[in-house]
C-alpha positions in Angstrom: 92.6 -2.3 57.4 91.1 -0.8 54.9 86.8 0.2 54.7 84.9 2.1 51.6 83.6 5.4 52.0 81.8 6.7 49.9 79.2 5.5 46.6 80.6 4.9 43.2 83.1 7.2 43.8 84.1 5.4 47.4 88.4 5.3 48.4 89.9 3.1 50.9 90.6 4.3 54.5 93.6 3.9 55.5 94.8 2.2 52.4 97.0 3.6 49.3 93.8 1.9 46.6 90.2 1.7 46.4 90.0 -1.5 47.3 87.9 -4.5 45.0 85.5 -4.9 47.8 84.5 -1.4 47.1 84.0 -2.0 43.4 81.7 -4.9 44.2 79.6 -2.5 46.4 79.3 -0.1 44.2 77.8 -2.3 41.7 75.5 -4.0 43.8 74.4 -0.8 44.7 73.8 0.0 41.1 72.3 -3.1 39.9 70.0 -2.9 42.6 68.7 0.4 41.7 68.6 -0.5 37.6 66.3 -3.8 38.9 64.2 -1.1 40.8 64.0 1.1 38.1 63.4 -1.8 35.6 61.1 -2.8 38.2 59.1 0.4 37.6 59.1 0.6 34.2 57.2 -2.7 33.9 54.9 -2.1 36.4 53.8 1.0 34.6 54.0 -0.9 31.0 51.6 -3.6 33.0 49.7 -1.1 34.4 49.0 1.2 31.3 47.9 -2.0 29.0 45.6 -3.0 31.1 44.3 0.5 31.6 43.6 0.2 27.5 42.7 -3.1 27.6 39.2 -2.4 30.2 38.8 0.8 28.5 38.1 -1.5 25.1 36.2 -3.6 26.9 34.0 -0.9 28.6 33.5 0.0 24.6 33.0 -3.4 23.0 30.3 -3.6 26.0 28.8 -0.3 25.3 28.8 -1.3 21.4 26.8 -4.3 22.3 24.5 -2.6 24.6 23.8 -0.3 22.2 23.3 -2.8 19.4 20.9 -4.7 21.6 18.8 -1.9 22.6 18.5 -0.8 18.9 17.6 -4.4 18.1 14.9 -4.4 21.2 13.4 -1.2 20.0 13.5 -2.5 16.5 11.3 -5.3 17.1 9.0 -3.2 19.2 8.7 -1.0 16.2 7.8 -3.8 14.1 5.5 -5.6 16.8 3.7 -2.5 17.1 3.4 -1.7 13.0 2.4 -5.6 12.8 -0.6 -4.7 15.5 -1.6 -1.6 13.9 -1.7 -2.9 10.4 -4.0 -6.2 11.3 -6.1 -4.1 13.4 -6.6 -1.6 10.9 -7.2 -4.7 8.4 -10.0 -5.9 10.8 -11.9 -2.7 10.8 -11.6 -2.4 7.1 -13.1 -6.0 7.0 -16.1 -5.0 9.5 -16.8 -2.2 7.2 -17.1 -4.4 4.1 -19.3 -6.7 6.7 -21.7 -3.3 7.6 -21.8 -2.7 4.6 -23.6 -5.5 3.2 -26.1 -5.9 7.0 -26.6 -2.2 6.0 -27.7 -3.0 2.4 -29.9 -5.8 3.7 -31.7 -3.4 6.1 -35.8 -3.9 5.9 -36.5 -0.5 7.0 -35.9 1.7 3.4 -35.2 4.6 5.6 -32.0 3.7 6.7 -30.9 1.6 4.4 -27.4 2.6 3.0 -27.5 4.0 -0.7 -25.3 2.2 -3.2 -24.6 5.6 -5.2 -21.0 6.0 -4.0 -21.6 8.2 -1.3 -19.5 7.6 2.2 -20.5 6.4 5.4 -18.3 7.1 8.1 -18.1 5.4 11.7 -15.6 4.6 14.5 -14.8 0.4 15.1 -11.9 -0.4 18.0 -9.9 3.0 17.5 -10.3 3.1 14.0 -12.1 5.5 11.7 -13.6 3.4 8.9 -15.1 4.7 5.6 -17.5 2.9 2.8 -17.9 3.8 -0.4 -20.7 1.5 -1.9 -21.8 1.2 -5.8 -23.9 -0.6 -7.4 -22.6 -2.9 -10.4 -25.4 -1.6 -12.5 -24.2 2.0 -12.3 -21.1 1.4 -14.1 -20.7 -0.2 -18.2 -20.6 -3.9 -19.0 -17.1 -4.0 -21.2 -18.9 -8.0 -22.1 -21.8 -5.6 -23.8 -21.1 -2.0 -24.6 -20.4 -0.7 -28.1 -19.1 2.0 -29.5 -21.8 4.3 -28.6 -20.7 4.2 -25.0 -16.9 3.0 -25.2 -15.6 5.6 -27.7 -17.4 8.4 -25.2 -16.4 6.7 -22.6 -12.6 6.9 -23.4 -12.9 10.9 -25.0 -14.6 11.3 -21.5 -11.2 10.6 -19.8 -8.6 12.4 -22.6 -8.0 9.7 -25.4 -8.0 11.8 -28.9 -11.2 10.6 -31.1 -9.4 8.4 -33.5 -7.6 6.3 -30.9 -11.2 5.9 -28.6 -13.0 5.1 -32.0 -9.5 2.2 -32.5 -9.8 1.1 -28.8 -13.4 0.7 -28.9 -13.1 -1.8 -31.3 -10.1 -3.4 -29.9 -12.5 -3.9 -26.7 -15.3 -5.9 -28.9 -12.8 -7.7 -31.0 -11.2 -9.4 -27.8 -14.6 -10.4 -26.5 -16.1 -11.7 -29.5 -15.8 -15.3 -31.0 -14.5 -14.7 -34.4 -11.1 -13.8 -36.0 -12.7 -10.6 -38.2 -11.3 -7.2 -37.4 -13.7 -4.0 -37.0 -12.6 -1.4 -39.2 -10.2 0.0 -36.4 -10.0 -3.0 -34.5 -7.6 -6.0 -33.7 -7.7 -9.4 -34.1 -4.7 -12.1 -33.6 -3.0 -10.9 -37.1 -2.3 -7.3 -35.3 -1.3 -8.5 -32.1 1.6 -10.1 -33.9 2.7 -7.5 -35.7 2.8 -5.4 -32.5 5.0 -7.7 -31.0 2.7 -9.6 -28.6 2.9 -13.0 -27.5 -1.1 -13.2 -27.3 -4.1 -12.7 -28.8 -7.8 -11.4 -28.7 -9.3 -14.6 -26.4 -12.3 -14.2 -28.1 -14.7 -14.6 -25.1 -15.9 -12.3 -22.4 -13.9 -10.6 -20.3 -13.5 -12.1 -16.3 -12.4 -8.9 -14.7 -11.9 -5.5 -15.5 -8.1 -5.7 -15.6 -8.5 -8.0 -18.3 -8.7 -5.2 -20.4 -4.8 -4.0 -20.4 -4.5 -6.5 -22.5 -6.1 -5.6 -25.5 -4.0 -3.9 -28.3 -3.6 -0.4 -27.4 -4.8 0.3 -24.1 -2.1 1.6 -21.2 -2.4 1.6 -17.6 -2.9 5.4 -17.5 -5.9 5.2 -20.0 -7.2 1.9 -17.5 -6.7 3.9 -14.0 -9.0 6.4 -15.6 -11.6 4.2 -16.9 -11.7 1.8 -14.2 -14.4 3.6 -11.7 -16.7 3.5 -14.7 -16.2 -0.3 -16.2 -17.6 -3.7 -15.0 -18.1 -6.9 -15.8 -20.9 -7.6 -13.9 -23.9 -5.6 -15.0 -24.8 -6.7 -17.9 -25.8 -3.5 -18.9 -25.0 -1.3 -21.5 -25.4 1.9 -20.3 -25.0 2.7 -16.8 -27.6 3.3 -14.6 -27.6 7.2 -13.7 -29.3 6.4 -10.1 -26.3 4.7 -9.4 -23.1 5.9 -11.9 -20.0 7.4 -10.7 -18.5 10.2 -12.6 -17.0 8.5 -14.6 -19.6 6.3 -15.9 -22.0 9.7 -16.2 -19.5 11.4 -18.3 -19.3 8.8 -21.0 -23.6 8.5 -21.5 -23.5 10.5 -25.1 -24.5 14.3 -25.0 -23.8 14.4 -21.1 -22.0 17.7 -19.8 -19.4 17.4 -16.7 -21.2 20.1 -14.8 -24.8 18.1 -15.4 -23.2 14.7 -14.6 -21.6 17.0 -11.1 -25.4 17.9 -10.6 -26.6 14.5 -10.7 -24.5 12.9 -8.5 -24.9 16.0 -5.9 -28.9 16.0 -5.7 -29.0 12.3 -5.1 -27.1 12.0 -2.5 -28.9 15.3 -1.5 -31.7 13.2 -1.2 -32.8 11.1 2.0 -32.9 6.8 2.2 -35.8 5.4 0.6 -36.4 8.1 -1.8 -38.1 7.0 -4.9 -39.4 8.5 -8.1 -37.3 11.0 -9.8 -34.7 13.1 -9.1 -36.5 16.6 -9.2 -35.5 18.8 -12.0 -32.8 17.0 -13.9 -33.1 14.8 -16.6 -30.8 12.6 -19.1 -29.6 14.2 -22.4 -32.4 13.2 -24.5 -35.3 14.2 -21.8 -35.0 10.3 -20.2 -36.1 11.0 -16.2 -33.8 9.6 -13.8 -35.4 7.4 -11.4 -34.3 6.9 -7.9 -34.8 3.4 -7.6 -33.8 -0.5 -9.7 -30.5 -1.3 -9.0 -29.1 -4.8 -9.1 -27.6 -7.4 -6.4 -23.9 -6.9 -7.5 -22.2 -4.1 -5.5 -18.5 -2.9 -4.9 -17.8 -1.8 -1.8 -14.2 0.2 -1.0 -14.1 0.0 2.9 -10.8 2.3 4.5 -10.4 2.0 8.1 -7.4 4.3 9.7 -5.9 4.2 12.9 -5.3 7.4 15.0 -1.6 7.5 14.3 -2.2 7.1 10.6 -1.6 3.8 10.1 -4.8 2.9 7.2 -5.7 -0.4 5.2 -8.3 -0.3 1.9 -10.3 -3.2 1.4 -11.7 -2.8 -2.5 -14.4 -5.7 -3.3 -16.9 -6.7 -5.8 -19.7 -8.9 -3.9 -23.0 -10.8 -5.1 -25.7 -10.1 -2.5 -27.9 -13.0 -2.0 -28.7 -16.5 -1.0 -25.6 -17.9 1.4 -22.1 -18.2 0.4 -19.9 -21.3 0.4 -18.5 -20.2 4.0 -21.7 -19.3 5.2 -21.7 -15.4 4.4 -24.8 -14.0 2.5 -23.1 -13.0 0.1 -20.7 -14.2 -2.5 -17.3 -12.6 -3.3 -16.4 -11.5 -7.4 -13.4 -9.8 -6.6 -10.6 -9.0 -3.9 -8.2 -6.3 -3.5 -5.7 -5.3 -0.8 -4.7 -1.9 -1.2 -1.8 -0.3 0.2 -0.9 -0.3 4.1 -0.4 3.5 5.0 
């Protein structure tokens, strides 16, 4: 009888062969150990994908924890701008509202000066800064001529010729006829420059109004503007009350006297009247510390401590009550910029 000895390479005891139950051993026994192997080799394959597959998840997680914690401090950001910005627009407003209490004040001592001249005080964490001036300080474009517009424009850089042109330009768009001044322009020219408009032939509503008329740029308006109005009625401005600008453009006027002017009034204390000691106009006119109208503009500022600011620029009417109960009437409105 014959038995296997032996692996793959097993013989038959006691026989001449290897017998065929020794082949069928020997190939169990090495099936069995390629299904281990095989065995293995999946468990590892298994194994290994889902080794890559938590590793993208842990990612994919970590991309959308990331994404909503940039999203949540994101909308902080903004909440907290958004807060800033109206707080700082609510101080700016209470400085336009102190502004006009402070012009109202009965006791002439303390009673804010509407020369230009800042006030500065704190309001809920912000610092907030008025500049006040009164309407009468500034030129009437609805009135002035020539001998005030063309200086007036030289004051701020325009060549002689074009201030004499623009001057005219100015009267022709506010007056009720179709005639040309000699250097001026009437619907005719506004044609031929290519413009879809014309003069309107009545008085101007606002200062911007003025960009409009044939010749003018913004550059030449950004100058001007501190020194126009339409609310005055005035001709020439009132030196008690003029800014630079308007100073500068009073005919025979030097910068450094106009510089003088504006530093020994505000030199002087509330409730000063009489004249301003030592100066005079160009001409020998006194200027009197005192008149003044009830039209004002008021450029309130109020800035937060991290720099976040808001400008509040305003033309008011002081005097009897408003519409919405306020005693006094608003002309004009301007946001400026949020900083």
């Amino acid at each position: 009888m014959s038995r296997c000895v032996g692996g793959a390479d097993s013989v038959a005891v006691n026989g001449d062969s290897t017998d065929d139950g020794c082949d069928r051993a020997t190939f169990a026994t090495a099936g069995a150990a390629g299904a281990m192997n095989t065995a293995n080799l999946t468990h590892a394959h298994a194994r290994g994908v889902a080794l890559i597959l938590v590793m993208w998840i842990t990612a994919l997680m970590a991309i959308l924890l990331g994404s909503f914690a940039l999203i949540a401090r994101t909308e902080n950001l903004e909440a907290r701008h958004m807060f800033d910005t109206t707080s700082a627009r609510y101080a700016a407003l209470a400085g336009v509202e102190r502004a006009v209490f402070e012009m109202r004040n009965p006791n002439m001592q303390t009673r804010w000066v509407p020369d230009g001249r800042a006030y500065e005080f704190p309001y809920e964490g912000a610092q907030v800064s008025v500049e006040i001036t009164d309407e009468s300080g500034k030129i009437d474009l609805n009135v002035a001529d020539n001998s005030i517009l063309t200086p007036l424009l030289m004051s701020v850089g325009v060549d002689p010729s074009r201030a004499e042109a623009l001057a005219d330009a100015i009267q022709d768009w506010r007056d009720a006829d179709d005639m040309p001044r000699a250097h001026g322009a009437e619907a005719p020219q506004y044609a031929q420059a290519g413009l879809a408009y014309a003069p309107t032939n009545r008085m101007f509503q606002t200062v911007s109004e003025v960009q409009q008329v044939l010749g003018m740029n913004y550059e030449i308006f950004r100058r001007i503007e501190p020194a126009i109005t339409v609310y005055s009625n005035s001709r020439f401005p009132n030196a008690a009350f003029a800014p630079l600008e308007a100073l500068r453009a009073i005919p025979g006027m030097t910068d450094e006297l106009a510089r003088q002017i504006i530093a020994t009034r505000q030199a002087m204390p509330p409730g000063t009247t009489g004249a301003l000691s030592g100066l005079t106009l160009p001409g020998g006119a006194a200027i009197m510390a005192s008149g003044g109208g009830s039209t004002y503009s008021i450029k309130s500022r109020a800035t937060l401590s991290n720099g976040v600011s808001t400008v509040f620029d305003a033309s008011i009417r002081v005097g009897g009550v408003s519409n919405n109960g306020r005693p006094y009437t608003v002309l004009r409105w301007r946001d400026g910029e949020n900083g």
